[in-house]
C-alpha positions in Angstrom: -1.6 26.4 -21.6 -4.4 27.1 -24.4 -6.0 30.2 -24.9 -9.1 29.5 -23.0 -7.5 28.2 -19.7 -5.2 31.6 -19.8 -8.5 33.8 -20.5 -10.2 31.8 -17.7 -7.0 31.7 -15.0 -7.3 36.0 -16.3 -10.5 36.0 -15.2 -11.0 34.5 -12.2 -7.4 36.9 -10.7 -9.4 40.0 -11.9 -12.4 38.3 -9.7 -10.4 37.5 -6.9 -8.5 41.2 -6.8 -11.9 43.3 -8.0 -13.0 41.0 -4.8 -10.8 42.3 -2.9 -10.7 46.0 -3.6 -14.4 46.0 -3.6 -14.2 44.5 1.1 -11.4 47.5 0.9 -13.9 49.9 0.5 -16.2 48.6 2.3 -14.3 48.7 5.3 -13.1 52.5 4.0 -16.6 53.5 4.0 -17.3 52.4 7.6 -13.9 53.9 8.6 -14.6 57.1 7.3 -18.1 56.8 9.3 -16.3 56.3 12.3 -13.6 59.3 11.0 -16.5 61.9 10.7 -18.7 60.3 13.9 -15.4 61.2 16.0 -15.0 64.6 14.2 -18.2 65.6 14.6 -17.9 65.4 18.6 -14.7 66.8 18.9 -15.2 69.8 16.7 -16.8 73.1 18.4 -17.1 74.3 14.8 -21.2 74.5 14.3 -20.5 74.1 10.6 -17.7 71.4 10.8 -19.7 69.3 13.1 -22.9 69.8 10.8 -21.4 68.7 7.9 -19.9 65.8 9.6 -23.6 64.8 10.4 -25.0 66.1 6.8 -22.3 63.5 5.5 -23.5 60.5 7.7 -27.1 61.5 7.1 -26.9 61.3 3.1 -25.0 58.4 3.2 -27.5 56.8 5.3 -30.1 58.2 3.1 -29.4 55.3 0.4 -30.6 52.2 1.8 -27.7 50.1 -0.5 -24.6 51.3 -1.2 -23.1 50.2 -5.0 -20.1 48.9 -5.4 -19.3 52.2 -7.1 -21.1 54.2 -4.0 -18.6 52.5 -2.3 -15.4 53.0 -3.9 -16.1 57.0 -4.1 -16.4 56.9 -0.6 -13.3 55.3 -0.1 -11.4 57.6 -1.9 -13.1 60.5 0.0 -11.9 58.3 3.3 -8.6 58.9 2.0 -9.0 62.6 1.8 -10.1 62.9 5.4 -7.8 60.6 6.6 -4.4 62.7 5.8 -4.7 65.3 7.9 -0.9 66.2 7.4 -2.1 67.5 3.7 -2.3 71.0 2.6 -6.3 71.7 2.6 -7.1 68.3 4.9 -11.2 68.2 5.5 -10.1 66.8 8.9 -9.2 70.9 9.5 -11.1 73.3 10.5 -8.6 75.6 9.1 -9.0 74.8 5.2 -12.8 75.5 5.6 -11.5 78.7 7.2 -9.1 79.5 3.9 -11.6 78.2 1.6 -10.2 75.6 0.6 -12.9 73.2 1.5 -16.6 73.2 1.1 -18.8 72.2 4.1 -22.1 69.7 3.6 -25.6 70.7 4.4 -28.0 68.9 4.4 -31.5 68.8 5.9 -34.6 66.3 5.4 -37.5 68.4 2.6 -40.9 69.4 4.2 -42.1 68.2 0.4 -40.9 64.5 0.4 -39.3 63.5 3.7 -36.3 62.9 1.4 -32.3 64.0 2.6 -31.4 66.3 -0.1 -28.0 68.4 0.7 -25.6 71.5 -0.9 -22.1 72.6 -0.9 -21.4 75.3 1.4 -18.2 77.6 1.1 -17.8 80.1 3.6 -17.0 84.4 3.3 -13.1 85.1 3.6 -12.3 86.0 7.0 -15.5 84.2 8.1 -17.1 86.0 11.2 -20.2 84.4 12.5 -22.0 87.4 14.0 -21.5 89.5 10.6 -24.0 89.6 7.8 -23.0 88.1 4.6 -24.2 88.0 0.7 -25.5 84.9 -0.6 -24.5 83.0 -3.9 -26.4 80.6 -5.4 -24.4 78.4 -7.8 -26.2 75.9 -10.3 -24.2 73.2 -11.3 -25.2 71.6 -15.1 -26.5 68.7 -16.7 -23.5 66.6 -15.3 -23.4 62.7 -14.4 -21.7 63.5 -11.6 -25.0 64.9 -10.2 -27.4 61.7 -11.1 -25.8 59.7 -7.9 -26.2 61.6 -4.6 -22.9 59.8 -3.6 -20.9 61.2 -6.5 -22.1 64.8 -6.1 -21.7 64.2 -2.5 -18.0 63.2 -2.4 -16.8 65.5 -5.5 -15.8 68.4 -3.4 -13.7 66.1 -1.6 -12.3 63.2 -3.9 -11.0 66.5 -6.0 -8.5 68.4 -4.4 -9.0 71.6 -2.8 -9.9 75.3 -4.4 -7.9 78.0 -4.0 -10.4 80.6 -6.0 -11.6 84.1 -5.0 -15.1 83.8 -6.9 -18.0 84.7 -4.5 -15.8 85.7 -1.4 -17.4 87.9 -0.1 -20.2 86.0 1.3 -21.8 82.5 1.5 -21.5 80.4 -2.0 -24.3 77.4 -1.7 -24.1 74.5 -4.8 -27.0 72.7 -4.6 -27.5 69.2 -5.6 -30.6 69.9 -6.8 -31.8 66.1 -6.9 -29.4 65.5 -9.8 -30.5 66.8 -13.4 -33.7 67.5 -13.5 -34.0 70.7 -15.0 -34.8 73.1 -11.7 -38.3 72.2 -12.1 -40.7 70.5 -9.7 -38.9 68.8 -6.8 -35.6 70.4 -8.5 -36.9 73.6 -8.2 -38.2 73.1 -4.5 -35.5 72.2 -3.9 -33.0 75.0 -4.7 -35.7 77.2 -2.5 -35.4 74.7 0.4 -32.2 75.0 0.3 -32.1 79.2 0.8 -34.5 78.6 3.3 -32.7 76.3 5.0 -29.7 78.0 5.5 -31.4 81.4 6.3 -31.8 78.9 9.5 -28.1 79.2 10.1 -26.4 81.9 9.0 -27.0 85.9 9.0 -27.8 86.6 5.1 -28.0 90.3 3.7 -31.4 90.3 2.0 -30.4 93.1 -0.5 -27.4 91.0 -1.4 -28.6 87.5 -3.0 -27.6 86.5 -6.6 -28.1 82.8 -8.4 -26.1 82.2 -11.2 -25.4 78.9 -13.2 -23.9 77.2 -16.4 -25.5 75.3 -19.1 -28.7 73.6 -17.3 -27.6 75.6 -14.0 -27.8 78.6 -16.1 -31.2 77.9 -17.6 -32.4 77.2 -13.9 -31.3 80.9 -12.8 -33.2 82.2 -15.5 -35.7 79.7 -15.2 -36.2 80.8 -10.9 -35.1 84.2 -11.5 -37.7 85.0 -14.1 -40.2 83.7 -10.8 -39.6 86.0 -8.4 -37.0 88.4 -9.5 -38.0 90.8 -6.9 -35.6 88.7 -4.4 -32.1 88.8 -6.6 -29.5 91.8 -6.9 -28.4 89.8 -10.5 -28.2 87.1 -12.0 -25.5 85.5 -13.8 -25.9 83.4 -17.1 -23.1 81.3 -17.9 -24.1 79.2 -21.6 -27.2 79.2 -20.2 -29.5 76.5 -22.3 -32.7 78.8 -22.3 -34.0 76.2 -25.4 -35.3 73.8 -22.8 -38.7 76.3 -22.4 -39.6 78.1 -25.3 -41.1 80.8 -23.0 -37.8 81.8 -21.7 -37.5 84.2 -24.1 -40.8 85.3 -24.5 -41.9 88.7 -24.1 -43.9 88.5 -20.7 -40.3 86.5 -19.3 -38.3 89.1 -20.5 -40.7 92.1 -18.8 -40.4 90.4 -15.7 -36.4 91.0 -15.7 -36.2 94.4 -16.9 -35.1 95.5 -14.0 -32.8 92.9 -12.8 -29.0 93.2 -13.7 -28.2 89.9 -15.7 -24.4 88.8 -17.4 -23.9 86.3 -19.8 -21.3 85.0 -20.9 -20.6 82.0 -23.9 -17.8 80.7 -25.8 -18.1 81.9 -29.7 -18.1 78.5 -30.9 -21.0 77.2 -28.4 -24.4 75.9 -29.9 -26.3 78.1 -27.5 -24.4 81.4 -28.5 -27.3 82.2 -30.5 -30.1 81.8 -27.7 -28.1 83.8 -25.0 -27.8 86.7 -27.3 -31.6 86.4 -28.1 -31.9 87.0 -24.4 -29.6 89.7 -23.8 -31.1 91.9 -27.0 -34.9 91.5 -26.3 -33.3 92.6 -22.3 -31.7 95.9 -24.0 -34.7 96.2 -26.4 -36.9 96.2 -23.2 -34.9 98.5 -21.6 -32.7 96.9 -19.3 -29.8 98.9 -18.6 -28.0 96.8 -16.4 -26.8 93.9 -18.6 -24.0 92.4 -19.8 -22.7 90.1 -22.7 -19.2 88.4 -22.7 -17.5 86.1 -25.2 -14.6 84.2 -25.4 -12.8 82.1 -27.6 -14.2 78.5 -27.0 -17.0 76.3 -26.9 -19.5 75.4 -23.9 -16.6 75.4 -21.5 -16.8 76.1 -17.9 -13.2 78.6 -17.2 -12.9 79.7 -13.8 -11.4 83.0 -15.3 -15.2 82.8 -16.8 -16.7 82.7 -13.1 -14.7 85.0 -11.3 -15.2 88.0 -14.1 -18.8 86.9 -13.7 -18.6 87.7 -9.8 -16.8 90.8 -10.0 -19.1 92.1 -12.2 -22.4 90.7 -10.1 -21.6 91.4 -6.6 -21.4 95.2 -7.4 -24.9 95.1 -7.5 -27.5 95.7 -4.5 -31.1 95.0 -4.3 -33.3 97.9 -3.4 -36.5 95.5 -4.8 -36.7 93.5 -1.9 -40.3 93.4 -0.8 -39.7 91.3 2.3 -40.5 93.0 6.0 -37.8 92.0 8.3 -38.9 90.1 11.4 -36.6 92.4 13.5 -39.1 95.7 12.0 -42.0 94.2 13.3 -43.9 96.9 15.5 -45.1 94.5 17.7 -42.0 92.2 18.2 -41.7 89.1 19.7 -39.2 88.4 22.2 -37.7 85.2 23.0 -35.4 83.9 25.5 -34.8 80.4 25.7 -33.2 77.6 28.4 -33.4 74.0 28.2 -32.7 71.8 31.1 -33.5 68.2 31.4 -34.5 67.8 27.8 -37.2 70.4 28.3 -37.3 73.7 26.7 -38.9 77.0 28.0 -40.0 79.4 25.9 -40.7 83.1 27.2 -42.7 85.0 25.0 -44.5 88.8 24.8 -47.5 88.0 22.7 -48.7 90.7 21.1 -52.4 89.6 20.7 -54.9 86.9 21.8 -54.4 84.3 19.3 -53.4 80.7 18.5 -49.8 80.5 19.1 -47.8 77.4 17.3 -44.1 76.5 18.4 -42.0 73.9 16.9 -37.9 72.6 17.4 -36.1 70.8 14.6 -32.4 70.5 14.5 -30.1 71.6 11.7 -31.6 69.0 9.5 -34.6 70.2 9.7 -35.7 66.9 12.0 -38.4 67.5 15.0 -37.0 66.9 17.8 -40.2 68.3 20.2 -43.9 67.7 19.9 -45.7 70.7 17.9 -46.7 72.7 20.3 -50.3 74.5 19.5 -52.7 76.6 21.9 -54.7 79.8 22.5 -53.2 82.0 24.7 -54.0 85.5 26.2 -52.0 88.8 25.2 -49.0 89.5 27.2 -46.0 87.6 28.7 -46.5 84.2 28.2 -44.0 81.0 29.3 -44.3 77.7 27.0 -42.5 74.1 28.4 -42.3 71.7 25.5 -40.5 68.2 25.9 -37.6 66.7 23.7 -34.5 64.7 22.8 -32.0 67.9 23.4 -28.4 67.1 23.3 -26.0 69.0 24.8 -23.8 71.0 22.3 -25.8 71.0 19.8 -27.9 73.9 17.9 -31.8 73.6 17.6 -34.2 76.2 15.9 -36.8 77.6 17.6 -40.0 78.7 15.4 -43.0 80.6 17.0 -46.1 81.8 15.6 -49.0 83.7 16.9 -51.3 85.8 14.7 -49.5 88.0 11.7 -46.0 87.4 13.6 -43.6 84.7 13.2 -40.4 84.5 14.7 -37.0 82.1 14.7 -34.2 81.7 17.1 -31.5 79.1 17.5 -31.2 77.5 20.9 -27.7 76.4 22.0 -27.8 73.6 24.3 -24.7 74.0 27.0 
């Protein structure tokens, strides 16, 4: 046989088996529909069953799936498929441990686009307590350009066993890939905060974003915005060349009196930049800061993260501007039942005014018609019609005048 019928009898078995690996995952990707469709209904696990429809959601999200798309999703088929293995996302249990990360995802006010996060939960998890909440920005990474592959990551790698951020909620945003934290990146890490505010009972005085490399410029970079909101922030390599104000004077006033904690490998190019930061931070005064070295270069060491934790989360925030809803003088009160897909809403209203009322679901989707209309002071009963399935959550937003208040609604 000559050379060229060998390379072409070569070629067309590669075809023929890339052919057939490529209906395998096909078919894996509609199994592991049907895997977290089944899950999602048998699960009385709020969390578990939303990140079983956060999954479905942003795979449905892209229209086409790649042949690439599709192969990751097989191998995360695979994950949820052995349920016998140590840290199985099939169990409620290794969310429980930690060893798993839930999916979040909801649809952006901004864009109508699905975006999502990772979600970790507190050790010993208890659902009525109040948590702290860690922001975690991931960097420039091409893991993060294909919502697929940032998607399935958590899963297709093994599970974690690490005690960074314990103590509270640990979201890793997508972030709509690498884009910097700006614009729609930007909007995005704050829809995402809001967003789970929604769903989980967060300790105002206790919320810190930290990030490496471009996920340590984007702390900076949000932190600098409104640092009124964070206990510290934590700067791991942080790329602060990417805007030259960074480091300018009226930057570095606005985070005099945030605690902030670098740390960089001696042998990293942007050594020199993070320790610009931290001395014009202890030149302006800032007396909570921190700067850490190690041997290396722009490496990402969990030993790195979890010194970076125990040094943030002793931290409290007694900046926070923000009035409770529950200190109100003039609260609110709502009690809820829904019956025959319709939802009444009692209400004290505390003055004559327009009063606005909308339901979404976890996601963020409407699932009743905006509700607006002028109504008298005093007790007040609103009916508003929608697609309400049993067992699942819905949010409840309400507001009249200066007050505004939200409640989730548990269909039974």
């Amino acid at each position: 046989m000559n050379t060229i019928l060998r390379f072409l009898l070569a070629f067309s078995l590669f075809q023929f088996y890339n052919g057939l690996n490529t209906a395998k995952a096909v078919d894996e990707v509609a199994k592991l529909k049907n895997k977290l469709t089944t899950l999602s209904e048998s699960t009385e696990n709020s969390f578990l069953k939303l990140s079983c429809q956060s999954i479905l959601n942003v795979i449905g999200a892209k229209q086409v799936l790649s042949e690439n798309d599709s192969t990751l999703l097989s191998t995360m088929y695979k994950c949820f498929a052995d349920e016998a293995a140590d840290g199985s996302p099939s169990k409620l249990e290794s969310y429980l441990a930690r060893q798993r990360s839930f999916i979040i995802a909801w649809t952006s006010p901004t864009d109508r686009a699905i975006s999502f996060t990772w979600m970790k939960l507190p050790k010993d998890w208890n659902p009525a307590n109040t948590y702290p909440l860690y922001i975690e920005l991931h960097g420039l990474w091409s893991v993060a350009n294909n919502s697929i592959d940032y998607l399935s990551y958590p899963y297709r790698n093994g599970s974690s066993g690490s005690f960074a951020f314990e103590d509270g909620y640990l979201l890793s945003p997508w972030g709509r890939g690498n884009l910097w934290y700006k614009g729609i990146s930007e909007t995005d890490i704050t829809e995402c905060i809001g967003n789970f505010e929604k769903l989980a009972n967060i300790d105002q005085t206790r919320k810190y974003l930290c990030g490496h490399s471009m996920g340590g410029f984007g702390a900076w970079y949000i932190g600098q915005k409104d640092p009124s909101i964070w206990a510290a922030l934590g700067i791991h390599a942080g790329a602060l060349w990417y805007d030259a104000s960074m480091t300018s004077d009226e930057t570095i006033s606005r985070l005099t009196d945030i605690p902030v904690y670098f740390v960089v490998g001696t042998n990293d190019g942007l050594l020199s930049i993070n320790q610009t930061a931290y001395n014009k931070l202890d030149a302006a005064g800032n007396e909570n800061i921190k700067f850490v070295t190690f041997a290396g270069g722009h490496d990402y060491l969990e030993v790195n993260v979890q010194n970076m934790y125990l040094w943030m989360h002793t931290f409290t925030n007694d900046r926070v501007g923000i009035k409770s809803i529950s200190a109100l003088e003039e609260k609110i009160i709502l009690l809820s039942q829904i019956k025959d897909n319709k939802a009444v809403i009692q209400c004290n209203i505390p003055e004559s005014s327009s009063v606005s009322l909308s339901v979404t679901d976890m996601l963020g989707r409407n699932v009743a018609a905006a509700y607006i209309k002028n109504m008298a002071k005093g007790f007040q009963e609103i009916s508003c019609d929608g697609l309400f399935i049993k067992g699942q959550i819905y949010i409840c937003t309400l507001n009249t005048g200066k007050h505004r208040e939200i409640v989730k609604i548990v269909v039974k």
